[in-house]
PQR file of N, CA, C, O and H, with PARSE charges and radii, in Angstrom:
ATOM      1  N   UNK A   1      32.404 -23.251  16.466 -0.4000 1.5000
ATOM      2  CA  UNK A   1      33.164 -24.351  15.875 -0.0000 2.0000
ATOM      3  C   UNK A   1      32.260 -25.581  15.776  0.5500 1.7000
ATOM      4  O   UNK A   1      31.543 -25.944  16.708 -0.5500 1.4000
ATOM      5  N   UNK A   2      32.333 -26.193  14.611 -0.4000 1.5000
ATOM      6  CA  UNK A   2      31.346 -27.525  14.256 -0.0000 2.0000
ATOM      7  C   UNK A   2      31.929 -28.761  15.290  0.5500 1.7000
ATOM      8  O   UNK A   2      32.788 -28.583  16.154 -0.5500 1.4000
ATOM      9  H   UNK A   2      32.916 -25.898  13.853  0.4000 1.0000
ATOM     10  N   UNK A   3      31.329 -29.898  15.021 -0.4000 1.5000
ATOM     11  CA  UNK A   3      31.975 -31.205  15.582 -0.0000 2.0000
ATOM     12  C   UNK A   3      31.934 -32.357  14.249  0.5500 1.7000
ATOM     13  O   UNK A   3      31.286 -32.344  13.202 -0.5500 1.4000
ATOM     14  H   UNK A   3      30.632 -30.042  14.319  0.4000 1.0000
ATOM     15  N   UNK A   4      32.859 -33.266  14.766 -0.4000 1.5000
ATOM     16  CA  UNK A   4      32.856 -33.888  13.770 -0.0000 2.0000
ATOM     17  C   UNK A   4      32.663 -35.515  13.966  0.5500 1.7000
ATOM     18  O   UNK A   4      33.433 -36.277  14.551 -0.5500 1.4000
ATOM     19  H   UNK A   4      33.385 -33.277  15.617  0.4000 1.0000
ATOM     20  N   UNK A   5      31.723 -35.754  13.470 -0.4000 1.5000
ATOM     21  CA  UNK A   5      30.911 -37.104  13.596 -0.0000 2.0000
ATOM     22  C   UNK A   5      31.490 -37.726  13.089  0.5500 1.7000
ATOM     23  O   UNK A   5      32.417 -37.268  12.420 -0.5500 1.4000
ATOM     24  H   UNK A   5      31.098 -35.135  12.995  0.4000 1.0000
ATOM     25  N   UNK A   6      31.195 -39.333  13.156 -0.4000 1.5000
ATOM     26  CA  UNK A   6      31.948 -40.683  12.211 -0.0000 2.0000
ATOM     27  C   UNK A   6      31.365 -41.586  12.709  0.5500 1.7000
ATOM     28  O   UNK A   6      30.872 -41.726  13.829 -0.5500 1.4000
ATOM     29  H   UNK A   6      30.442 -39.705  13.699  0.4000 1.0000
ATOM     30  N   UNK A   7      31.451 -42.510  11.454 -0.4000 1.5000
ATOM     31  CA  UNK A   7      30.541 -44.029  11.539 -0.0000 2.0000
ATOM     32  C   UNK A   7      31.715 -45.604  11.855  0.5500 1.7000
ATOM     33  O   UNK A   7      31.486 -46.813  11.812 -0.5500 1.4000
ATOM     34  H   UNK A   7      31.851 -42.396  10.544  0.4000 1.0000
ATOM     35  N   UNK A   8      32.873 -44.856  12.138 -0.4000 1.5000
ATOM     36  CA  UNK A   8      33.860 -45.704  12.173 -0.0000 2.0000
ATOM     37  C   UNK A   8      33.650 -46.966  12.830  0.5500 1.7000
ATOM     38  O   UNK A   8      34.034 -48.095  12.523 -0.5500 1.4000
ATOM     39  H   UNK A   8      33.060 -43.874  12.173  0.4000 1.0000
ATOM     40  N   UNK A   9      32.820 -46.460  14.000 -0.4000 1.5000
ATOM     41  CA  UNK A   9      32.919 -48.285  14.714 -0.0000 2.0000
ATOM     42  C   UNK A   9      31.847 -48.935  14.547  0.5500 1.7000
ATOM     43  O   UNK A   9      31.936 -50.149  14.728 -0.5500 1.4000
ATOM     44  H   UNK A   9      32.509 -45.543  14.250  0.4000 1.0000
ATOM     45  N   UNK A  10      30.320 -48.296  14.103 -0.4000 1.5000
ATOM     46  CA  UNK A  10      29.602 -49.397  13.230 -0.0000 2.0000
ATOM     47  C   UNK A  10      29.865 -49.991  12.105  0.5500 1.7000
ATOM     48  O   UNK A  10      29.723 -51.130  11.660 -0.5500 1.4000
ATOM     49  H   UNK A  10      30.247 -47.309  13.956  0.4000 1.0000
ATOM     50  N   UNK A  11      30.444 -48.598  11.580 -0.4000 1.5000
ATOM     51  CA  UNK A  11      31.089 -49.901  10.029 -0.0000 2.0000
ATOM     52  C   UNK A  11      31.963 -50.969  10.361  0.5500 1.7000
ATOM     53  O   UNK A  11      32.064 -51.898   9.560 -0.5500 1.4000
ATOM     54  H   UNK A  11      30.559 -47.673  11.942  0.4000 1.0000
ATOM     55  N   UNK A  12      32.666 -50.980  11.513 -0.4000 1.5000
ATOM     56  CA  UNK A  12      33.907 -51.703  12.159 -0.0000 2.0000
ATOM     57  C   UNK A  12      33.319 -53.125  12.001  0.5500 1.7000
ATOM     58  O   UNK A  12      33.480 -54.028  11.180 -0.5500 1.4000
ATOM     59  H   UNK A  12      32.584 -50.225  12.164  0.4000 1.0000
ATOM     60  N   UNK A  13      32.262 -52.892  13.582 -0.4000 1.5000
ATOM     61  CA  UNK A  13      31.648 -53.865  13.561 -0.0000 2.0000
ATOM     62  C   UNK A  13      30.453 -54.714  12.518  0.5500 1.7000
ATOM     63  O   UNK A  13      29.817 -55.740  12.757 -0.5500 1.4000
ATOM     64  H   UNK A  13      32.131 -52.158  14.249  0.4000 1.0000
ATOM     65  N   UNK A  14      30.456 -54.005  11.542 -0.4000 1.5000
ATOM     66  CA  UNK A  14      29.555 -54.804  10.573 -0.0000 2.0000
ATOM     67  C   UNK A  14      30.685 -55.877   9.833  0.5500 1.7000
ATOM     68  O   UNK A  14      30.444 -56.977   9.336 -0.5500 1.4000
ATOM     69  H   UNK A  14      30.972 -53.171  11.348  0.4000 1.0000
ATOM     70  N   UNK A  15      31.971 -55.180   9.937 -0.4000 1.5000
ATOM     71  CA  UNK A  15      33.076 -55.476   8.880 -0.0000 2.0000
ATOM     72  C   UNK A  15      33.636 -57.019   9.707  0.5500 1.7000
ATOM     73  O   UNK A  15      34.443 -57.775   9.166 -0.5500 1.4000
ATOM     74  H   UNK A  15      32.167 -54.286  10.340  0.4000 1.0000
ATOM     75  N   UNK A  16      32.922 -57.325  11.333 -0.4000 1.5000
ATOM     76  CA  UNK A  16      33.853 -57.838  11.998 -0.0000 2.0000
ATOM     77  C   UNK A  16      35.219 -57.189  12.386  0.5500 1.7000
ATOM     78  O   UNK A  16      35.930 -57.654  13.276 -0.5500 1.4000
ATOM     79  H   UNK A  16      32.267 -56.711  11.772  0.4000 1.0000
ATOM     80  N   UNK A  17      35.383 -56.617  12.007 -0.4000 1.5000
ATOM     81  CA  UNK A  17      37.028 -55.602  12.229 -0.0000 2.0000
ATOM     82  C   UNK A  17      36.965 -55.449  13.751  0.5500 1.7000
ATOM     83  O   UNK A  17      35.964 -55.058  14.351 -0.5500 1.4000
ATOM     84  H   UNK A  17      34.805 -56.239  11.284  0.4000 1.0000
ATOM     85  N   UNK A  18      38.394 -55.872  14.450 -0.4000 1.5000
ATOM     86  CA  UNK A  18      38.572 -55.053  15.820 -0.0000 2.0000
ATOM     87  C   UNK A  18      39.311 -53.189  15.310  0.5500 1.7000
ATOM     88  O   UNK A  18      39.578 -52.446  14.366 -0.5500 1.4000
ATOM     89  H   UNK A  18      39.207 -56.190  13.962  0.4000 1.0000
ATOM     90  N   UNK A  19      39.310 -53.302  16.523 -0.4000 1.5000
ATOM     91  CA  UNK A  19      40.036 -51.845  16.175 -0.0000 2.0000
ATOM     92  C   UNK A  19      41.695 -52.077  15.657  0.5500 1.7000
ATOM     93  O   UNK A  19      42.309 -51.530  14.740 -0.5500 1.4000
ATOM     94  H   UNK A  19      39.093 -53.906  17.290  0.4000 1.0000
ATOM     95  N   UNK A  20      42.076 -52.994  16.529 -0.4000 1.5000
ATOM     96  CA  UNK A  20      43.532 -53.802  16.094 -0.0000 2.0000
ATOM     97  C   UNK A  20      43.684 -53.797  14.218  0.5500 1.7000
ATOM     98  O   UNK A  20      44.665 -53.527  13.524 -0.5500 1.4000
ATOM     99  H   UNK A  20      41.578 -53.438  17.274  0.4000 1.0000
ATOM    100  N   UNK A  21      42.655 -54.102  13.926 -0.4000 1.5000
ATOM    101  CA  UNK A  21      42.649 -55.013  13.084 -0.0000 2.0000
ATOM    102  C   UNK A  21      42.682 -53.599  11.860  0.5500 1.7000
ATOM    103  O   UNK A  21      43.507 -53.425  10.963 -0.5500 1.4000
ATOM    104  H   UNK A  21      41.858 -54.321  14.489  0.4000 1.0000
ATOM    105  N   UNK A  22      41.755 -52.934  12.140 -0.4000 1.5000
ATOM    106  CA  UNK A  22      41.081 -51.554  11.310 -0.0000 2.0000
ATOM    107  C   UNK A  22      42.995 -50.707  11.351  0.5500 1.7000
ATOM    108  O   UNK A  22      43.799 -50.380  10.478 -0.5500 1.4000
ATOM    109  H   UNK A  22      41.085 -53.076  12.868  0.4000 1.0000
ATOM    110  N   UNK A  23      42.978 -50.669  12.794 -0.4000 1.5000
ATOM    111  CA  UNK A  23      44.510 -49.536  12.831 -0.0000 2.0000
ATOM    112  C   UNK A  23      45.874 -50.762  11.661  0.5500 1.7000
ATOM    113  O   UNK A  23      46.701 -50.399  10.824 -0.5500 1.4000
ATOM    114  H   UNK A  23      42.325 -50.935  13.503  0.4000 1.0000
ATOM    115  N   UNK A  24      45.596 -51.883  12.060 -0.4000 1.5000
ATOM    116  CA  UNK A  24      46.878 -52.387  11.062 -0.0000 2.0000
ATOM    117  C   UNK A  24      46.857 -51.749   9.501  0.5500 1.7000
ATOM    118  O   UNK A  24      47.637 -50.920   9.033 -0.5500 1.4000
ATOM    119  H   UNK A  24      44.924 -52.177  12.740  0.4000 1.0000
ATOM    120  N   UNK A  25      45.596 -52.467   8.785 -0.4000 1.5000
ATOM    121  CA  UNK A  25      44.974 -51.736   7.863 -0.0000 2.0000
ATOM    122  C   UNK A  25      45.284 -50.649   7.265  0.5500 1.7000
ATOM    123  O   UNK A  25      45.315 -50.631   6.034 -0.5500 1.4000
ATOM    124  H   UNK A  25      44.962 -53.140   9.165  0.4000 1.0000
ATOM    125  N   UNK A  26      45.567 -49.563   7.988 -0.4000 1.5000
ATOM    126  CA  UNK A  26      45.346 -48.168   7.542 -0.0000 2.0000
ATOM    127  C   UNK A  26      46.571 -47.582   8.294  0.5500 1.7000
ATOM    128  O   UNK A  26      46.771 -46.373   8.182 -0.5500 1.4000
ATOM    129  H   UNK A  26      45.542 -49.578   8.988  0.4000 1.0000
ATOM    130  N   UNK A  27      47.526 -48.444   9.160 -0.4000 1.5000
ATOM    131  CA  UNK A  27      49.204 -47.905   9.315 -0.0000 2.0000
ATOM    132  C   UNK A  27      48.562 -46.886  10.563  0.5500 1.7000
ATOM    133  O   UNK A  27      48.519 -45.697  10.249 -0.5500 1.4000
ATOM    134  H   UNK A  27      47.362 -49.427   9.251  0.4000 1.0000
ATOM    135  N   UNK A  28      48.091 -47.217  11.862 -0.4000 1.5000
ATOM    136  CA  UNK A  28      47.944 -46.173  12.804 -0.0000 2.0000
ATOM    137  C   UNK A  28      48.259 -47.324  13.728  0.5500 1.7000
ATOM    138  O   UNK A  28      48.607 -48.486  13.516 -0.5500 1.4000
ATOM    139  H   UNK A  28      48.126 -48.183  12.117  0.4000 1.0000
ATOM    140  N   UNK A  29      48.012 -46.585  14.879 -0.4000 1.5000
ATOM    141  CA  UNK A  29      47.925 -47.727  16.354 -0.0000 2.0000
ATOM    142  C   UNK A  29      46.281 -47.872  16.906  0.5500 1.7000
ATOM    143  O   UNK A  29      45.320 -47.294  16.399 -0.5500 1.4000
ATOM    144  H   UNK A  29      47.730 -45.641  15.050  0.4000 1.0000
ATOM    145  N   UNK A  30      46.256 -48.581  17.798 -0.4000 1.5000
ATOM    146  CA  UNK A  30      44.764 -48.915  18.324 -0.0000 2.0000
ATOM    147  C   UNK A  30      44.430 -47.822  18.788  0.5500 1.7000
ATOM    148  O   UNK A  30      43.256 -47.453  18.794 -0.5500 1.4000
ATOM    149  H   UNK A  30      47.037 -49.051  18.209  0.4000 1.0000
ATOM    150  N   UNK A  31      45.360 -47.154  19.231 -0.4000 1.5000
ATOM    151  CA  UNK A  31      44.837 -45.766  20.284 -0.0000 2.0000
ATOM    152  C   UNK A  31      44.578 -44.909  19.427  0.5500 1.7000
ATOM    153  O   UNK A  31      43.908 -43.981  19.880 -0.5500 1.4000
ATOM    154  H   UNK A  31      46.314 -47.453  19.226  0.4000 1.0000
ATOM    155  N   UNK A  32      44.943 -44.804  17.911 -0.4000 1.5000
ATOM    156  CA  UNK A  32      44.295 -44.089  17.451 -0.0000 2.0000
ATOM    157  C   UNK A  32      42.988 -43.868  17.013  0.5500 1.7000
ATOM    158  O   UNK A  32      42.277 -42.878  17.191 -0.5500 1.4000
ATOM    159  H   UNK A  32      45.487 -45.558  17.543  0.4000 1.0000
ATOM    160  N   UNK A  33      42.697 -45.183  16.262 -0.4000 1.5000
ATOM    161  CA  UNK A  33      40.988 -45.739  16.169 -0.0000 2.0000
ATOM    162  C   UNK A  33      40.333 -45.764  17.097  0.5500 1.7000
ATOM    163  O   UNK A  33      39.162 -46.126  16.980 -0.5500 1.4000
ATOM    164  H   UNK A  33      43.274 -45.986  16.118  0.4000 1.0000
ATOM    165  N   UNK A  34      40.858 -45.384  18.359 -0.4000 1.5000
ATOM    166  CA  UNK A  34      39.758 -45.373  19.423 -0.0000 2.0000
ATOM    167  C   UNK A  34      39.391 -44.259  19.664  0.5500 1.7000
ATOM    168  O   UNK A  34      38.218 -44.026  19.957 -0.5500 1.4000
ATOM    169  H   UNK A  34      41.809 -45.090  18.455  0.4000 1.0000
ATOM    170  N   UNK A  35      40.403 -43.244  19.587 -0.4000 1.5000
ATOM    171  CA  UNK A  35      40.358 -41.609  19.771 -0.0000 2.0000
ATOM    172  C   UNK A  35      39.691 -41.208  18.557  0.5500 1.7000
ATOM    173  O   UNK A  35      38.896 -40.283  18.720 -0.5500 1.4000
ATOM    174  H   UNK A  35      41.355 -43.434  19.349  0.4000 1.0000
ATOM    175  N   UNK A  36      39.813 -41.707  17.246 -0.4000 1.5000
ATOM    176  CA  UNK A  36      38.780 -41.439  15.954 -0.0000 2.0000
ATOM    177  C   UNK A  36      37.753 -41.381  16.148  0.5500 1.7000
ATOM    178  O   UNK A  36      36.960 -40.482  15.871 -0.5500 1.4000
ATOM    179  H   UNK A  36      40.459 -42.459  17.113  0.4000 1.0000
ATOM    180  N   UNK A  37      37.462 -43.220  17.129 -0.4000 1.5000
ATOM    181  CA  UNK A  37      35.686 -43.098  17.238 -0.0000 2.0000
ATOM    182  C   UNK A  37      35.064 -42.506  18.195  0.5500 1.7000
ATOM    183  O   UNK A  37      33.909 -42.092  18.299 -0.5500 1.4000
ATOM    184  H   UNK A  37      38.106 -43.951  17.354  0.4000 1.0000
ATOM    185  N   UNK A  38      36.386 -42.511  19.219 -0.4000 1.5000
ATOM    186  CA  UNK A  38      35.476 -41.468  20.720 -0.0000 2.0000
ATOM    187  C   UNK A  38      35.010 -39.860  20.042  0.5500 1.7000
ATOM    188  O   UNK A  38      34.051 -39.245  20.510 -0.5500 1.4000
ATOM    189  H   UNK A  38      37.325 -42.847  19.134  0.4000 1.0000
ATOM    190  N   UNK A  39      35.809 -39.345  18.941 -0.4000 1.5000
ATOM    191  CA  UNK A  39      35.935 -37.885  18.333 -0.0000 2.0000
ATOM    192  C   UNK A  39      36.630 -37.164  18.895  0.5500 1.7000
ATOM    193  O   UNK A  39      36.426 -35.956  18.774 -0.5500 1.4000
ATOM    194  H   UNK A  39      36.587 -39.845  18.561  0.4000 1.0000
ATOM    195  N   UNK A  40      37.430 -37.518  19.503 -0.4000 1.5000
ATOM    196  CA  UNK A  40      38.320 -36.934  19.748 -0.0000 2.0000
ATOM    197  C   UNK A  40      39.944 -37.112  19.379  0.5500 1.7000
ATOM    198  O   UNK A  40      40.878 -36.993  20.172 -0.5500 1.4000
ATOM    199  H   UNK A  40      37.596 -38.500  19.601  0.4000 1.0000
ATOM    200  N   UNK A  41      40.021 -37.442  17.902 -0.4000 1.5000
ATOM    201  CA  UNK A  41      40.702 -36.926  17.214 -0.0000 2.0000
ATOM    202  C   UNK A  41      40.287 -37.020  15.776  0.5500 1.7000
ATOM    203  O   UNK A  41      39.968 -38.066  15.212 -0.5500 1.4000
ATOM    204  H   UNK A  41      39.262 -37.539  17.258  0.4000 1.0000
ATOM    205  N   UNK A  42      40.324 -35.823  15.238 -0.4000 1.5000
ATOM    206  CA  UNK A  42      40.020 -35.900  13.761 -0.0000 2.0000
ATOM    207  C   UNK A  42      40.963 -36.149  13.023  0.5500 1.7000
ATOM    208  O   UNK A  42      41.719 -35.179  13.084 -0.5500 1.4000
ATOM    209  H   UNK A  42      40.583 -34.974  15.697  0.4000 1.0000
ATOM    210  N   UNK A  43      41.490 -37.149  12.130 -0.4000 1.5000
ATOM    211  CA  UNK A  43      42.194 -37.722  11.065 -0.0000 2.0000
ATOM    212  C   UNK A  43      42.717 -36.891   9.718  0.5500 1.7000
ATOM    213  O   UNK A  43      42.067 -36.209   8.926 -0.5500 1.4000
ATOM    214  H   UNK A  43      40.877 -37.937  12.080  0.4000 1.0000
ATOM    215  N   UNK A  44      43.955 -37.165   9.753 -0.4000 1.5000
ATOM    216  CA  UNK A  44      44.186 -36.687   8.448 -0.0000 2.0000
ATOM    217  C   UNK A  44      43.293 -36.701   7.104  0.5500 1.7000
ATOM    218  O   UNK A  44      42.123 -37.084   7.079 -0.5500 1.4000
ATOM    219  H   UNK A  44      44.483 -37.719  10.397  0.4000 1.0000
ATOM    220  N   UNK A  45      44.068 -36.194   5.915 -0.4000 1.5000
ATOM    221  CA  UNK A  45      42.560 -36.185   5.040 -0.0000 2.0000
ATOM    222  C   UNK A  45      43.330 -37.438   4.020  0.5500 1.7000
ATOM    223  O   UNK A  45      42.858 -37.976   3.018 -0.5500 1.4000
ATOM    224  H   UNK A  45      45.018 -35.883   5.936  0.4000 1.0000
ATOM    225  N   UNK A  46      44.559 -37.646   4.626 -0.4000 1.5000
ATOM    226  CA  UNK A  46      44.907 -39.418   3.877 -0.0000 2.0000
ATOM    227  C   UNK A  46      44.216 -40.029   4.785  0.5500 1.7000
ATOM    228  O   UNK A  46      43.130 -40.503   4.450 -0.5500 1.4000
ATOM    229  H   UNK A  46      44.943 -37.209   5.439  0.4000 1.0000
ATOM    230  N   UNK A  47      44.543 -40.124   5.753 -0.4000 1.5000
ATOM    231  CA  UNK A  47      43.915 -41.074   6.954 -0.0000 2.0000
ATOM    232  C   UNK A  47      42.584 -41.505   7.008  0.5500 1.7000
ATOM    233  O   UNK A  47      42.124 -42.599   7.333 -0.5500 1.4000
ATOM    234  H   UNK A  47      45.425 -39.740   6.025  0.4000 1.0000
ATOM    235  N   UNK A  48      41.860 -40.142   6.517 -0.4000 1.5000
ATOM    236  CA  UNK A  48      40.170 -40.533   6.482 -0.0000 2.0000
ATOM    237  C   UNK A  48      39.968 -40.776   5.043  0.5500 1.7000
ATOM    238  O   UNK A  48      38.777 -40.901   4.757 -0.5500 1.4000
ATOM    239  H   UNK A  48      42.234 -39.253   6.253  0.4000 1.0000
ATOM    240  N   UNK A  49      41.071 -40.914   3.713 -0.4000 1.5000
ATOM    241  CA  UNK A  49      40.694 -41.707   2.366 -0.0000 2.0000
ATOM    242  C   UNK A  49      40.855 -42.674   2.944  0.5500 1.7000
ATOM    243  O   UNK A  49      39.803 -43.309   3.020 -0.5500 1.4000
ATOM    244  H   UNK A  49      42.038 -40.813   3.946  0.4000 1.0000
ATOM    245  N   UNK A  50      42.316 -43.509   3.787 -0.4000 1.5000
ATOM    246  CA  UNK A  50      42.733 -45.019   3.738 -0.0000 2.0000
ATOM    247  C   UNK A  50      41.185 -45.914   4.744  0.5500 1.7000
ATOM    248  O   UNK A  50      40.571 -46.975   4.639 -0.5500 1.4000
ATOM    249  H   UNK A  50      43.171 -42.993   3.725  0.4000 1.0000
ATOM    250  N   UNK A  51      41.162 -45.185   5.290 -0.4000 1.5000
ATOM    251  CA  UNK A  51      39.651 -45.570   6.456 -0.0000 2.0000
ATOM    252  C   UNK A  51      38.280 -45.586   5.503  0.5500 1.7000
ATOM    253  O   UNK A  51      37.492 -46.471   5.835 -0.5500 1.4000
ATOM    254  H   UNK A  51      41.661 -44.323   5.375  0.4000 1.0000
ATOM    255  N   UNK A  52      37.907 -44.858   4.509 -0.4000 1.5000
ATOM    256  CA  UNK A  52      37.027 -45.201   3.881 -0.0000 2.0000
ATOM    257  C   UNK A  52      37.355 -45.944   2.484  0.5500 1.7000
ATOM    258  O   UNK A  52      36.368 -46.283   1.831 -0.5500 1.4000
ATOM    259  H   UNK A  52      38.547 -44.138   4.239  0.4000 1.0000
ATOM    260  N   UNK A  53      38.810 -46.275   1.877 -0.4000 1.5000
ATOM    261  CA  UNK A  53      38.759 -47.122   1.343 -0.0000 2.0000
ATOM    262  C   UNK A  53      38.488 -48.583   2.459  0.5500 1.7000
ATOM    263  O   UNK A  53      37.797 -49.518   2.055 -0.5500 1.4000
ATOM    264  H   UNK A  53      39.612 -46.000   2.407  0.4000 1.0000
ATOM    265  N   UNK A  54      39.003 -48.602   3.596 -0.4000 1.5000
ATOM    266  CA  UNK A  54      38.657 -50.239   3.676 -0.0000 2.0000
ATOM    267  C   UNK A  54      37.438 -50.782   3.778  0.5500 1.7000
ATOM    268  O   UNK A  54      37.216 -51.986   3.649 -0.5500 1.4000
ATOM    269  H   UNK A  54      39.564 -47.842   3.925  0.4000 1.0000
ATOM    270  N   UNK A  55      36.157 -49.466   4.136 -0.4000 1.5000
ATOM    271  CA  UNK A  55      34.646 -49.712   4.031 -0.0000 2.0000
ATOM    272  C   UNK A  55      34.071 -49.419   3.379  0.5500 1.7000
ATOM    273  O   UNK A  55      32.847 -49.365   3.499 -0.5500 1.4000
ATOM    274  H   UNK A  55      36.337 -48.488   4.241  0.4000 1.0000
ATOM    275  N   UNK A  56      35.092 -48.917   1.837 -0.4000 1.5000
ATOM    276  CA  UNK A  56      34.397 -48.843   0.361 -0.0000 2.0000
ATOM    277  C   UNK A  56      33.433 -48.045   1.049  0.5500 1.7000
ATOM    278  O   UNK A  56      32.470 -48.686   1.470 -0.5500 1.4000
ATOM    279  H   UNK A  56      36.086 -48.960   1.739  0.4000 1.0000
ATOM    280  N   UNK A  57      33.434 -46.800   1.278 -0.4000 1.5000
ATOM    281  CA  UNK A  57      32.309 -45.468   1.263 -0.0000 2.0000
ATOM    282  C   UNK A  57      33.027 -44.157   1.085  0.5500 1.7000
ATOM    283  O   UNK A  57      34.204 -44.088   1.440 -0.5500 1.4000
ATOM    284  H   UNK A  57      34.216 -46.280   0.936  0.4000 1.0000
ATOM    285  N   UNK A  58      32.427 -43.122   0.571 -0.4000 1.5000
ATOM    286  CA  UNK A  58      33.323 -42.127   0.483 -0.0000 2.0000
ATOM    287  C   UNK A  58      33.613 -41.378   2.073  0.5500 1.7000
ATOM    288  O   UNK A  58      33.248 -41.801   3.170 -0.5500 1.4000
ATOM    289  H   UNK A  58      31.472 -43.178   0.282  0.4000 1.0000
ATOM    290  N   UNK A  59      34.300 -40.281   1.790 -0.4000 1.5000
ATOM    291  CA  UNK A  59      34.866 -40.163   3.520 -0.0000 2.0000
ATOM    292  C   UNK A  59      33.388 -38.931   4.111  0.5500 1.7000
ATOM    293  O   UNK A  59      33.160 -38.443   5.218 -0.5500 1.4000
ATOM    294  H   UNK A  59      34.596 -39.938   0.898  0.4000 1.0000
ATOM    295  N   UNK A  60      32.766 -38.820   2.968 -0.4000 1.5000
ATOM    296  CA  UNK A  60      31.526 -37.829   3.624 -0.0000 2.0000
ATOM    297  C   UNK A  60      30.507 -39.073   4.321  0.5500 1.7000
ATOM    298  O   UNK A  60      30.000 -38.854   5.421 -0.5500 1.4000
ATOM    299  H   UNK A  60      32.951 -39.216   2.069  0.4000 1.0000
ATOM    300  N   UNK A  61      30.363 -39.810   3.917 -0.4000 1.5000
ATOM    301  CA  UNK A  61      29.618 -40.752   4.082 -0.0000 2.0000
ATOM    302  C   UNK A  61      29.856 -41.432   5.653  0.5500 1.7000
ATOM    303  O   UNK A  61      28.882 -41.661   6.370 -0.5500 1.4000
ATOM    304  H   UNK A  61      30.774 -39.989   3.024  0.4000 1.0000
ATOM    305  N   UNK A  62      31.117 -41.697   6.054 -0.4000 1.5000
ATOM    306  CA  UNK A  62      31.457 -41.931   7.409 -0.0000 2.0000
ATOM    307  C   UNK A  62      32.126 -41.128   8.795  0.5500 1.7000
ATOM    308  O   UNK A  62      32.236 -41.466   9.973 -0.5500 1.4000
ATOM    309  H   UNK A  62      31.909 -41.511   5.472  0.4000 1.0000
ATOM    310  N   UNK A  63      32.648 -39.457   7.757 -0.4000 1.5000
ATOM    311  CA  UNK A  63      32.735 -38.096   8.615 -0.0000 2.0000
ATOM    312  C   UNK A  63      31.717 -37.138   8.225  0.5500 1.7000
ATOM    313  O   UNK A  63      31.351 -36.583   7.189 -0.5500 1.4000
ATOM    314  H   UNK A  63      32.559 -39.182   6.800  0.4000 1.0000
ATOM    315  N   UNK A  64      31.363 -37.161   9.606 -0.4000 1.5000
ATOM    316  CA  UNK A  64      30.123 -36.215   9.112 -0.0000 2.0000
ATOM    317  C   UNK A  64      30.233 -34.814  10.548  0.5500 1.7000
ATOM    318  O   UNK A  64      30.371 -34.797  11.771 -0.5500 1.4000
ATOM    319  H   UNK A  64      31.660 -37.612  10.447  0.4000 1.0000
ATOM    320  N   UNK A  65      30.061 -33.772   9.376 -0.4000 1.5000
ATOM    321  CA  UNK A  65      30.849 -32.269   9.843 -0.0000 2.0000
ATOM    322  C   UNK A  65      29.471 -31.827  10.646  0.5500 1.7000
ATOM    323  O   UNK A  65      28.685 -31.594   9.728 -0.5500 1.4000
ATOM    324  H   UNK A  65      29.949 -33.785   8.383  0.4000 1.0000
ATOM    325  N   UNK A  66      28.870 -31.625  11.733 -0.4000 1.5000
ATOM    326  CA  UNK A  66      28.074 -30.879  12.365 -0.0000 2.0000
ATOM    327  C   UNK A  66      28.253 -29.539  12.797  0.5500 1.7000
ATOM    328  O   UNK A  66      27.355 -28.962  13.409 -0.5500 1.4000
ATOM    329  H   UNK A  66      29.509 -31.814  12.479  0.4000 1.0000
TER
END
């Protein structure tokens, strides 16, 4: 079984974004953006469009399948 990588909390922090701020955004809770970026939970495949629309990248670009 692969793992699945993400750029979620550097893009966060380039964006200034808390995690608060990222989960309002995109309709989740904090605990979820945190479990996104720890990887330990992988996101719906709306969830990971609404997350790479707010850092304008496509969703390969910030999940990355190992």
């Amino acid at each position: 079984m692969g793992e699945m990588k993400n750029k979620i909390k550097e893009l966060r922090l380039e964006k200034n974004l808390t995690q608060e701020e990222l989960a309002e955004r995109v309709g989740v809770t904090r605990q979820t953006i945190i479990a996104i970026e720890k990887g330990g939970y992988v996101p719906s495949l709306e969830l990971a469009f609404k997350i790479a629309k707010v850092f304008h990248r496509k969703i390969e670009q910030i999940f990355l399948y190992k």
